[in-house]
C-alpha positions as CSV (number, residue, x, y, z in Angstrom):
1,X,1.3,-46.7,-3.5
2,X,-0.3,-49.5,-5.2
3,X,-2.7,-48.7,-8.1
4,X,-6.1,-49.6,-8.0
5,X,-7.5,-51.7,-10.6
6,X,-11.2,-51.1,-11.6
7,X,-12.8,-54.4,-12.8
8,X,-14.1,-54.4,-16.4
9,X,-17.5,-55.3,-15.6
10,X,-17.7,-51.9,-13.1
11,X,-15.5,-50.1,-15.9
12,X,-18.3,-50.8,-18.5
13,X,-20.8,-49.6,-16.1
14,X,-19.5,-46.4,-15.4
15,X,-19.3,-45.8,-19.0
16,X,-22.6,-46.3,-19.8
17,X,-23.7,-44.2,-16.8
18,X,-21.1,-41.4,-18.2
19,X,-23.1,-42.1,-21.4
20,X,-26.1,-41.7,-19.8
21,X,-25.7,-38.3,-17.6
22,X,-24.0,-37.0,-20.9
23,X,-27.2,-37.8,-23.0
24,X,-29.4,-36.1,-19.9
25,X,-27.6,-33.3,-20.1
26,X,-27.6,-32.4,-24.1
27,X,-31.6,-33.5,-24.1
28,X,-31.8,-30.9,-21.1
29,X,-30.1,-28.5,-23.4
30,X,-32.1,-28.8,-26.5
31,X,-35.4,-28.8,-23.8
32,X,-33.9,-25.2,-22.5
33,X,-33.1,-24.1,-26.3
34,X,-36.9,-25.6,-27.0
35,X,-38.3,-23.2,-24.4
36,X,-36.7,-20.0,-25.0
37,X,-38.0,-20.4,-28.5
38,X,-41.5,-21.2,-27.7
39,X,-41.1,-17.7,-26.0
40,X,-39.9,-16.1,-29.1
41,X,-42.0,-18.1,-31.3
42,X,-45.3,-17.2,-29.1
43,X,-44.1,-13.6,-29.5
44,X,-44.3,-13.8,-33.3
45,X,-47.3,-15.2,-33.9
46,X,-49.4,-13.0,-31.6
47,X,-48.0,-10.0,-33.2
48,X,-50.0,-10.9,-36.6
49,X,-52.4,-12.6,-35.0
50,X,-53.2,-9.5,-33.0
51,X,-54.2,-7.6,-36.3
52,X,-56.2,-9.6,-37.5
53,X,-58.3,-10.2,-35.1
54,X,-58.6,-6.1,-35.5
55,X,-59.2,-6.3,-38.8
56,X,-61.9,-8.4,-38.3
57,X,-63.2,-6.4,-35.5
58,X,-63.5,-2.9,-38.2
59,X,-64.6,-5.5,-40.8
60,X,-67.7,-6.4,-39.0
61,X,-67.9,-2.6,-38.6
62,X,-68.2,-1.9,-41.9
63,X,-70.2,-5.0,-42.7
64,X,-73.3,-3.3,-41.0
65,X,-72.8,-0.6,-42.5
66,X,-73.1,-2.2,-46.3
67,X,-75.9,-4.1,-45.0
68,X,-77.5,-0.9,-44.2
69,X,-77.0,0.6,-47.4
70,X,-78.2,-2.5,-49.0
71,X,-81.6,-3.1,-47.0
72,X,-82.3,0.3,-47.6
73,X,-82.8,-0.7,-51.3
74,X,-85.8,-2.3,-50.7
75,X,-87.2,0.4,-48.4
76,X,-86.2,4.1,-49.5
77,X,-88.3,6.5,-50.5
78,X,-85.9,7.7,-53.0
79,X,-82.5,8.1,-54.9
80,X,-81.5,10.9,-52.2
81,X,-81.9,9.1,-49.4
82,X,-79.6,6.2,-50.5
83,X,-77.2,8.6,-51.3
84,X,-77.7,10.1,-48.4
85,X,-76.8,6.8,-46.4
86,X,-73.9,6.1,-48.8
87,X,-72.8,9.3,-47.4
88,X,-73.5,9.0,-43.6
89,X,-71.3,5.5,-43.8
90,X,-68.7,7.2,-45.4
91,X,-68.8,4.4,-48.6
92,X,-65.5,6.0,-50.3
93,X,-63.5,5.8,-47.2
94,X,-65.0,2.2,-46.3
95,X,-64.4,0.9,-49.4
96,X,-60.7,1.4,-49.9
97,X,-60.1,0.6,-46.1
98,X,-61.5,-2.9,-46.5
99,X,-59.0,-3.9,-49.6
100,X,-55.9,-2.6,-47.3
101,X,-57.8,-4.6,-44.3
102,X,-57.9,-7.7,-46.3
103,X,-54.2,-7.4,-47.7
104,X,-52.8,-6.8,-44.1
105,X,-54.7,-9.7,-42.7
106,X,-53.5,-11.7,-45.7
107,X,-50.1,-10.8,-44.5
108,X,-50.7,-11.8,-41.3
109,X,-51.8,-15.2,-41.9
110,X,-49.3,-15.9,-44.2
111,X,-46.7,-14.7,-41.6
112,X,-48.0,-17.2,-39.0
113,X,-48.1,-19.7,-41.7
114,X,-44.6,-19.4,-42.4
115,X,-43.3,-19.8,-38.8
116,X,-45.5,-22.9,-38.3
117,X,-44.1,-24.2,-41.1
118,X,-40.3,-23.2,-40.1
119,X,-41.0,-25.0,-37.0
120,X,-42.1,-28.2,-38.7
121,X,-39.2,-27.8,-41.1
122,X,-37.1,-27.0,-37.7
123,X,-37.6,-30.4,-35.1
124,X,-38.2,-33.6,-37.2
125,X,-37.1,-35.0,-33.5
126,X,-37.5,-38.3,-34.2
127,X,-35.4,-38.0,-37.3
128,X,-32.0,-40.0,-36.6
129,X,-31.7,-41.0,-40.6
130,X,-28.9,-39.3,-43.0
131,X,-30.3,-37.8,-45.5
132,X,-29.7,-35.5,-48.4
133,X,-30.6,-31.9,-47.0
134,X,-31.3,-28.8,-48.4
135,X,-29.2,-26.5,-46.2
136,X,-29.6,-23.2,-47.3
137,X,-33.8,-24.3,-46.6
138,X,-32.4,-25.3,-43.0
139,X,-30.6,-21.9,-42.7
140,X,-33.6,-19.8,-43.7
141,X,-36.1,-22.1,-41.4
142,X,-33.5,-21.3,-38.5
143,X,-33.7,-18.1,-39.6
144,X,-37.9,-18.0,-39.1
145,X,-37.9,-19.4,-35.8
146,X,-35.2,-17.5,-34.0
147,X,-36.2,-13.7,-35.8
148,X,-37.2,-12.6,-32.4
149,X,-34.2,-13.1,-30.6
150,X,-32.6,-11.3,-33.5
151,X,-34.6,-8.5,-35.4
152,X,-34.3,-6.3,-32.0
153,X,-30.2,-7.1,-32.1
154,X,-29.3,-7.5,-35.5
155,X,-29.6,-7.2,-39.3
156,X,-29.0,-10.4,-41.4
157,X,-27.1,-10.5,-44.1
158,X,-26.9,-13.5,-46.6
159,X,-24.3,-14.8,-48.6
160,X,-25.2,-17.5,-50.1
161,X,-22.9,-19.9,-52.8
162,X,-24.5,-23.1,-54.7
163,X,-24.4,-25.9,-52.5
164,X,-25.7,-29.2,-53.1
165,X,-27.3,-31.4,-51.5
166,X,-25.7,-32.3,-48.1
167,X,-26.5,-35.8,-46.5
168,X,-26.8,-34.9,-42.7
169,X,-29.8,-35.2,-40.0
170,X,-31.4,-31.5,-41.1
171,X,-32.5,-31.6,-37.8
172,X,-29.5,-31.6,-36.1
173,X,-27.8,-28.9,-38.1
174,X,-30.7,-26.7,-37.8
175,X,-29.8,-26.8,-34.3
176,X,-26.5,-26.0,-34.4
177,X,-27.3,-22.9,-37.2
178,X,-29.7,-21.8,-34.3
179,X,-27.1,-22.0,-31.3
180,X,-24.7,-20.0,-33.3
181,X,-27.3,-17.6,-34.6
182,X,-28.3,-17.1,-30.8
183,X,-25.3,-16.8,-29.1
184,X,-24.2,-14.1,-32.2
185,X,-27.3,-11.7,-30.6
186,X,-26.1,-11.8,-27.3
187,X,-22.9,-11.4,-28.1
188,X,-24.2,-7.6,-29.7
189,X,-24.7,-5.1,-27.0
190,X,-26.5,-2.8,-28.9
191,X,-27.7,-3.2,-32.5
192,X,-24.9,-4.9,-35.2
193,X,-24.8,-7.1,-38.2
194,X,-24.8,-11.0,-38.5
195,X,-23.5,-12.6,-41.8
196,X,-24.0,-15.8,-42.8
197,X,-21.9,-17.6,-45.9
198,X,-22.1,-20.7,-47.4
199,X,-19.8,-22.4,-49.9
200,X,-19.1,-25.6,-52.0
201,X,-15.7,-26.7,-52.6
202,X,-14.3,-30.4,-53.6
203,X,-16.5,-32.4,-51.5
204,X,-17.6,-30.3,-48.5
205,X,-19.8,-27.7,-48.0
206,X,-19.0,-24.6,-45.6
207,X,-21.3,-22.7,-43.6
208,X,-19.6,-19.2,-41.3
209,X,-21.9,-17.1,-39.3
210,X,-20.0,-13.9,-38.1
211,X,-21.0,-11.2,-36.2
212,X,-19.7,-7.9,-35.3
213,X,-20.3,-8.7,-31.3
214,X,-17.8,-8.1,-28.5
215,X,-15.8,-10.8,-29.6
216,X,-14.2,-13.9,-27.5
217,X,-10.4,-13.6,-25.2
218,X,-7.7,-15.4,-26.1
219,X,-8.0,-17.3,-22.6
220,X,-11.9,-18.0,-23.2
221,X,-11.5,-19.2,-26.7
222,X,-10.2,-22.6,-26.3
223,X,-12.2,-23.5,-24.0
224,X,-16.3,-22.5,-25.3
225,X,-16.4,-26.1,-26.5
226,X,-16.2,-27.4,-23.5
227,X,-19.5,-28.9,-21.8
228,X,-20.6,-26.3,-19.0
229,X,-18.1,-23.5,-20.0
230,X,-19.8,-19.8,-20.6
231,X,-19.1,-16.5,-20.4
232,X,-22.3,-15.2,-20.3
233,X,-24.1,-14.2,-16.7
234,X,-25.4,-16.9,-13.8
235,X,-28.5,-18.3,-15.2
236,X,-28.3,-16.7,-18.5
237,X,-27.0,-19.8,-20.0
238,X,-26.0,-23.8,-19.4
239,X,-22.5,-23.8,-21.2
240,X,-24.2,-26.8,-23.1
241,X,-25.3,-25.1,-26.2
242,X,-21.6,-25.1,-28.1
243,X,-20.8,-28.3,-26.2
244,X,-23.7,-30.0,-28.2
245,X,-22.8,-27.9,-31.3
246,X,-19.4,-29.5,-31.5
247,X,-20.9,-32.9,-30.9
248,X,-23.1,-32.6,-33.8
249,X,-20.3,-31.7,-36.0
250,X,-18.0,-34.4,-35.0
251,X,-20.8,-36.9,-35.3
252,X,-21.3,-35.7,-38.9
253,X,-17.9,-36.3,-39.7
254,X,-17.2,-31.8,-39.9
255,X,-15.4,-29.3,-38.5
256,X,-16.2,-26.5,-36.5
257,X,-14.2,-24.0,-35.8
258,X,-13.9,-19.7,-34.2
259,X,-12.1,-17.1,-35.0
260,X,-12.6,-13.6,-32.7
261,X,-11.2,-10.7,-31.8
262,X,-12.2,-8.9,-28.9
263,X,-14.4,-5.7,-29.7
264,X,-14.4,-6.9,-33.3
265,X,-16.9,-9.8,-33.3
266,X,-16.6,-13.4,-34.1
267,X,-16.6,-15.7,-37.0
268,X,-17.4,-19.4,-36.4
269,X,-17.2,-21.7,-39.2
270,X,-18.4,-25.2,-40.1
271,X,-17.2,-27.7,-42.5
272,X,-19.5,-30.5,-43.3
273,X,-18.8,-33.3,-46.3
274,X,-21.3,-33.4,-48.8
275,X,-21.8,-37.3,-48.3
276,X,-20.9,-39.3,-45.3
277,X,-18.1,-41.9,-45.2
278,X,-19.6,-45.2,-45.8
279,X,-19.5,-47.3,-42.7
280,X,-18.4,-51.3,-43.7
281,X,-20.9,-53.2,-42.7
282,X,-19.0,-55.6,-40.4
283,X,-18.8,-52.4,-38.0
């Protein structure tokens, strides 16, 4: 049988239609990781939101009342019937409700503060620059924007070494913290632990996330990088997210790796260096 020779002009075609559907398909990937979070992240804020507008609700409450007590100055007949207002609005009770009022709604808006600000910190999309990163800021932003898909699954435990800065797209790890962060909460069935190290050493950084899920089979295990490849349930996920994981890593010059044992949990860890290769210009 004679072998067919593909021209290198159609050869250079199909690669950059390869390229293409590849792109597509991790930009459909971060769009599905964009939605569930926007679910999640909806869920956060209206559960401060929510009290405040309460608060504000018994605030204006016990605003008439005060301004009752305080018109009355100009109008009572005496010093018992102001006292006897006073004690028809209940003045003690109001007065120490309105300071834990003020501090809760203070609370609140700082909460919804902090995740707007985690999601800021989170997308930079447009960023495509290296640049020295705080990582252990892009952990703890991760960490804002994904707590309801893991404060029902897990407690978070840090374990934090010095690191310094790491010159990386921020962005782009964030994303790949948040994949692994993720896919650690579904892998818990009912409620477990998540631990997340990081280490210097020489002239890399290391970051492990390990949790105490059901853990990943021998057959499965050299396989999750693969593009489309899950073991979770039909339309529970793409098989893109560790795909796109691995991609980031490799462009960033690292390492990621898994260790699991089934029943156990899992333990993936990346190695990034703390300053890219320099690229001769000629290339």
């Amino acid at each position: 049988m004679s072998k067919v020779t593909i021209p290198q002009s159609e050869q250079e075609l199909l690669n950059d239609r390869l390229e293409q559907a590849r792109r597509q398909l991790l930009q459909s990937e971060k769009l599905a990781a964009i939605g569930q979070l926007a679910a999640g992240v909806a869920h956060e804020i209206n559960n401060p939101v929510g009290y405040v507008y309460s608060n504000l609700q018994s605030l204006e409450t016990y605003l008439t009342d005060l301004f009752r007590l305080t018109d009355a100055l100009d109008t009572a007949d005496s010093l018992d019937s102001l006292k006897a207002i006073k004690q028809n609005i209940d003045y003690e009770f109001v007065r120490e409700d309105l300071r834990d009022l003020l501090a809760e709604s203070r609370e609140g808006i700082e909460r919804v503060k902090t995740i707007i600000s985690a999601m800021k910190d989170f997308s930079h999309i447009e960023e495509e620059e290296f640049k020295p990163a705080d990582i252990q800021r892009g952990i703890e932003t991760t960490l804002n924007v994904v707590n309801n898909e893991l404060k029902y699954k897990a407690s978070v435990v840090r374990d934090f070494g010095e690191l310094p800065p790491v010159e990386c797209i921020i962005s782009q790890i964030n994303q790949v913290v948040m994949n692994l962060l993720v896919n650690a909460a579904h892998a818990i069935d009912d409620f477990g632990e998540i631990r997340i190290r990081t280490r210097s050493e020489a002239d890399t950084v290391t970051i492990e996330i390990e949790d105490t899920g059901r853990g990943i089979s021998q057959d499965n295990i050299n396989r999750i990088f693969e593009p489309f490849f899950t073991t979770k349930p039909i339309g529970k996920g793409t098989g893109l997210g560790l795909s796109l994981s691995f991609n980031i890593i490799e462009k960033h010059n690292g390492q990621i790796s898994v260790q699991s044992n089934l029943g156990k949990g899992s333990c993936f860890r990346i190695t990034l260096p703390i300053n890219q290769p320099s690229v001769p210009e000629a290339a």
